[in-house]
N, C-alpha and C positions, 0 to 999 in steps of 0.2 A: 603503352600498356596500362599506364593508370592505375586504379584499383584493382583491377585482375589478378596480379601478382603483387599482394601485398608483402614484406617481410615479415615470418614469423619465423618463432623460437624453434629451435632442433626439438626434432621428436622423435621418438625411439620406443619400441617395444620388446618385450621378449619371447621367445617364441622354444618351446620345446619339440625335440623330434623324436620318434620311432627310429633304430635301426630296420631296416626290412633287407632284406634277404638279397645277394648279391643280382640275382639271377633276375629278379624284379625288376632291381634298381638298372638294371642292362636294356631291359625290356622294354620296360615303360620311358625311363629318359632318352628316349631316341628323337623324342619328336617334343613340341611345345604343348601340346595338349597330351601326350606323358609324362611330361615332365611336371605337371597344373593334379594329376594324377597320385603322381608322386609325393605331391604337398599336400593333399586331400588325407591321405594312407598313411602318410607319417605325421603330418603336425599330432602332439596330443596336446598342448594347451601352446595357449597366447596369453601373455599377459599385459599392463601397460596399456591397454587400447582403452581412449575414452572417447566419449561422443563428445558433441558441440558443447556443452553444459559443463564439460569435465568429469561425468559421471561415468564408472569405470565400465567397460562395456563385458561380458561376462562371455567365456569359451563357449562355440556353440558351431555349427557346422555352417551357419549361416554369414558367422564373422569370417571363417576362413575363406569361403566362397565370395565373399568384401575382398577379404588382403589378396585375393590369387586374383579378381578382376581389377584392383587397381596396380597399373603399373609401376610403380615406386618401390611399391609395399610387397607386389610380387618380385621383384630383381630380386630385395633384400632376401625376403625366404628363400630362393633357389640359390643366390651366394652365401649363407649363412650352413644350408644344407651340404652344400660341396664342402664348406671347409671341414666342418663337422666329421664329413668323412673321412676327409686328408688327415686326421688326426686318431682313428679307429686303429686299433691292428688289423693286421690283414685275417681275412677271415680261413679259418684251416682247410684244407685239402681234404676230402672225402675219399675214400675209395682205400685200394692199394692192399 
């Protein structure tokens, strides 16, 4: 493997989400380009991300469309976003 897979330090960002609407969130995570949807509509900011340089890279729809094509960086948003859920109350009952 060689240089390819050099050891680097842990890296880690933060990432904020949008609640969106049950009925959405049902919809659209059925499928993996729903789910890439889903992180589109909810992320509202990222923080912690910097370039090569170490220079910080600034929210923008460009960066998300970065972390949702890289596979790493997208696992993490989609398991970040479930748990986020797991932790919401349940949303109330309509109607009745």
């Amino acid at each position: 493997l060689g240089d390819v897979y050099k050891r680097q330090a842990p890296q880690h960002f933060t990432a904020t989400f949008r609640l969106l609407p049950a009925a959405l969130r049902t919809e659209l995570g059925a499928t993996e380009a729903g789910t890439d949807q889903l992180m589109r509509r909810s992320l509202v900011d990222v923080t912690e991300v910097h370039d090569e340089a170490g220079a910080p890279i600034p929210f923008s729809a460009e960066l998300v469309e970065a972390l949702i094509a890289n596979p790493w960086t997208r696992r993490g948003l989609v398991r970040d976003w479930v748990e986020a859920l797991a932790v919401i109350p349940s949303e109330p009952a309509r109607g009745n």
